[in-house]
N, C-alpha and C positions, 0 to 999 in steps of 0.2 A: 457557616460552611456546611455543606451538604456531607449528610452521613455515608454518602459514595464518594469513594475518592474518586476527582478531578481528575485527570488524564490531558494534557496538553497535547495535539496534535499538529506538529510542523511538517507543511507536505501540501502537493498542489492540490489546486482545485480546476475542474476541464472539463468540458464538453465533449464528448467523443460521437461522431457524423458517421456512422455506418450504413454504408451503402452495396448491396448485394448485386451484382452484374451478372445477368442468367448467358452466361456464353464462356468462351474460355482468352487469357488474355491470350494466349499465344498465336491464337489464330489470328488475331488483328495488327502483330507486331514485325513487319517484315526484317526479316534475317540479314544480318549484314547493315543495314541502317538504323539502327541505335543511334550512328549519332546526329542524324537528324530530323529522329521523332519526334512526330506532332499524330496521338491519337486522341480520341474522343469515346468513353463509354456510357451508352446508353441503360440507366438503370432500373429497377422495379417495384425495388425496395431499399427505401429508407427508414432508418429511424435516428433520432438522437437522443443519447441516454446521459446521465449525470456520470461523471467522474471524476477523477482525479483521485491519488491515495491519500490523501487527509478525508475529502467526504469520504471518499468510500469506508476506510477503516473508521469513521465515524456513526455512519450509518451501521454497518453491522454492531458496534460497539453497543452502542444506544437502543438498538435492536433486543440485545440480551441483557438491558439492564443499570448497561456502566453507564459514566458519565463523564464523554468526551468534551472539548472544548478545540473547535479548531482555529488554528493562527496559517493562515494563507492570505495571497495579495490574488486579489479578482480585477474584472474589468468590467467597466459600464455596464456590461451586455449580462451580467451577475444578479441582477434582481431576483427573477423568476427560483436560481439557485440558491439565493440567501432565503427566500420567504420557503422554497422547501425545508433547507435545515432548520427553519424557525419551525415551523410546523411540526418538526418529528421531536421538538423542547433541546436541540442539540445546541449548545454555548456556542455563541459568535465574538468570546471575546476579542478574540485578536485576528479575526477578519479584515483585511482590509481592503480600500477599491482605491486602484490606479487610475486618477482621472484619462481620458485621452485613449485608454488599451482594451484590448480584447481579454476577457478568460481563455485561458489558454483552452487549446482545439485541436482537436484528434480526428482527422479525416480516411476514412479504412474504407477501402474498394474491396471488396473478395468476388470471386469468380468461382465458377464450377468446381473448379480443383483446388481450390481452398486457399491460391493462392493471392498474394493481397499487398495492394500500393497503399502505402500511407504516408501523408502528410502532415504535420507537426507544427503551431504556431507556437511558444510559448508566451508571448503577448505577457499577462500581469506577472507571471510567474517567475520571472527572470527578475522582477521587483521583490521579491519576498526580504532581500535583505532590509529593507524599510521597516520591516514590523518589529517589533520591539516587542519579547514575551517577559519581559524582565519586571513588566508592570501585570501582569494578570496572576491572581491571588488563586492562594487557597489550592497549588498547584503540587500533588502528590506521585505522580508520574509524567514521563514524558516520552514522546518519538519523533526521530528526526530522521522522517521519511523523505523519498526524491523530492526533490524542488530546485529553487535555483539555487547556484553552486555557493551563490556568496551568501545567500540565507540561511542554507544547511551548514557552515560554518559556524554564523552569530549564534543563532538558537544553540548549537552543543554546546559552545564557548559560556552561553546563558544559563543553560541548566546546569551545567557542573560550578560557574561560581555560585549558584544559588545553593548549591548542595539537591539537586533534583534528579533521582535517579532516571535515565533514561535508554530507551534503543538507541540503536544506532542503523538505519536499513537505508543502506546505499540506492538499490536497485539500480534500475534504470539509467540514474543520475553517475555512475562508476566512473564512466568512460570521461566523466570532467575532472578527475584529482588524481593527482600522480600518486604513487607509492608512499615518499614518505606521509602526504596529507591525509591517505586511507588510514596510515598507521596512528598519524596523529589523532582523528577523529575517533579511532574504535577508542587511543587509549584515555579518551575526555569521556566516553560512554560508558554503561554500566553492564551493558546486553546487547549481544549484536544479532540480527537476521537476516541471511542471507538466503537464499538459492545456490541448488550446486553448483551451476555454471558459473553466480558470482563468486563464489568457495575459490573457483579455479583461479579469476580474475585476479581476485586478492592476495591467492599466492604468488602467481604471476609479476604482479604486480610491487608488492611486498617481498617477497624473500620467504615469508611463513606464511602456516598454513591458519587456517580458521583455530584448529585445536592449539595450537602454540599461542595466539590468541587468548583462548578462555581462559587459560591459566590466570591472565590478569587481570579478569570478569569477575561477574556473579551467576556469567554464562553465556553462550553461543546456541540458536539454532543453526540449522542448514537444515532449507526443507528440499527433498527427493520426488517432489511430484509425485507419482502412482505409488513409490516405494514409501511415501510417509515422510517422517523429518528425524533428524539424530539432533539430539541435547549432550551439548557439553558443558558439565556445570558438575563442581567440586572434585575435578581430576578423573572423571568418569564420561563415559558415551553409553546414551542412552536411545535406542531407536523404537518413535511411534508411528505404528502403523497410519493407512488412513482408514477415513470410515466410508465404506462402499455408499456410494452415492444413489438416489431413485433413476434420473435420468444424466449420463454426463451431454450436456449441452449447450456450454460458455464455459470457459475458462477465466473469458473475466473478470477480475477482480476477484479472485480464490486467494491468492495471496495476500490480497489486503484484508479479505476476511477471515483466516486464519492470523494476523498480528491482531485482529479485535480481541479474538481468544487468548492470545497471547498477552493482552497487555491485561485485559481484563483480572485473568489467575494470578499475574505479578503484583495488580495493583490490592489482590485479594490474599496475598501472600500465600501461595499455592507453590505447590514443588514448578519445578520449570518443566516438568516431563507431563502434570497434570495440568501447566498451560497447555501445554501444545496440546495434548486429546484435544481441549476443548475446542482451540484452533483447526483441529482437523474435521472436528464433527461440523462445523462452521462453515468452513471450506467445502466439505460436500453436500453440504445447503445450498451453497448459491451455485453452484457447478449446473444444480437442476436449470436456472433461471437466465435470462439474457441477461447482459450489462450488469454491472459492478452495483445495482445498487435496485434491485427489482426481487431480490424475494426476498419470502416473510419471514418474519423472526417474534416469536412470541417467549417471552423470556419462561415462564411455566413451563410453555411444552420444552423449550430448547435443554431447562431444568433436567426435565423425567427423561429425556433421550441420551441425556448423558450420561446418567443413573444405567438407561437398558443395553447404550451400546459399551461403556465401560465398567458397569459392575461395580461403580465408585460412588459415595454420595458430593454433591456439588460443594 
């Protein structure tokens, strides 16, 4: 067994198709007939970049050191993305490919005004209950990030018979499980991370709030975007700021590089408030960089910056 602890990562993997449209949609969208549009946009700029949050929170992970393993269902079209995570030494043990499907795929148009049509395959992803993490060893934490609804199920159901402490981060994935099974889910979890808007959701949804919650944790975030993120953990809130970033110019994948942070200090037995710094200083690393999985991470420097921006040693 590796003297880092393992990290299990449950959460999709995806292709995201970003496409830039130098015009504005509005101009092209005549008033009144929505419902019988049929337009066509001519674009400029493409690129496609690696996602999904299991790579993405692995790639940062692995970036500063830990040592992620991630458990997601891909599709044929998955090679070129499996021989990257091979390359960056990141565990594939509970990888799996869906004969027959697509990796799932994130298709995003923006336009002038920043606003933006996206389309959504989930293709392997909706597969994820097929993998089975109950056989990959040597497993000292765990996350059970968005994915498919009935995977995100088995995996928590997985880690808590095994006795493996794990998050719990709905995200995106919310809008599939009604109230009681949100409640279900946090209370099989050990640690949960949300966003404020999912904060709202789950009360919403629930009856309680995130902090009534932690009470039968070993903790809660909720991160506040520009305000930082509050820790609830031992009957206390604690609020960390963020760390001012070089340039803000993608937001994606900030969330998933702040739970690298996050699982990292947990798996390092770190206060939960000295997770998050680290999660935040993380987060405003990739903020500089396009797409969820394009800037650097050099664990030394990542080291001394967190040393200079919080006054703490690692």
């Amino acid at each position: 067994m590796s003297a880092e602890p393992r990290v299990l990562i449950c959460g999709s993997m995806a292709f995201d198709t970003i496409c830039v449209f130098p015009g504005r949609f509005a101009e092209h969208i005549v008033p009144g007939a929505t419902h019988k549009i049929s337009v066509s946009f001519l674009v400029d700029n493409l690129r496609r970049e690696y996602g999904g949050c299991a790579g993405n929170i692995a790639y940062s992970l692995k970036g500063i050191g830990g040592e992620p393993v991630i458990c997601a269902t891909v599709g044929d079209d998955a090679g070129e993305y499996r021989q990257r995570m091979q390359r960056f030494g990141i565990a594939l043990d509970a990888l799996k490919t869906v004969p027959g499907s697509f990796t799932a795929n994130c298709h995003i148009t923006t336009d002038l005004d920043d606003n933006q049509i996206t389309s959504f395959h989930a293709g392997a992803m909706f597969h994820s209950h097929e993998n089975d993490i109950s056989a990959v060893p040597d497993v000292a934490l765990g996350i059970v990030a968005p994915d498919g609804r009935d995977g995100m199920f088995k995996h928590a159901r997985a880690f808590a018979a095994r006795g493996i402490p794990f998050i719990f981060d709905p995200g995106q994935a919310m809008p599939a499980f009604s109230g009681a099974e949100i409640a279900e889910l946090i209370g099989m979890a050990d640690y949960l991370a949300v966003n404020d808007y999912e904060a709202e959701l789950i009360a919403q949804k629930t009856g309680r709030t995130v902090e009534s919650f932690a009470a039968g944790l070993r903790g809660a975030v909720v991160t506040l975007g520009a305000a930082g993120s509050r820790v609830y953990s031992g009957g206390t809130a604690i609020d960390v700021p963020v760390v001012p970033a070089a340039e803000m110019l993608d937001p994606t994948g900030c969330g998933d590089a702040f739970r690298a942070g996050l699982l990292y200090g947990i798996a390092h037995d770190w206060s939960l408030a000295k997770a998050c710094r680290l999660g935040s200083l993380l987060g405003s690393i990739k903020i500089a960089s396009r797409g969820g999985q394009n800037h650097a991470l050099d664990a030394e420097g990542i080291r001394a910056r967190f040393a200079e921006v919080w006054r703490e040693a690692w």
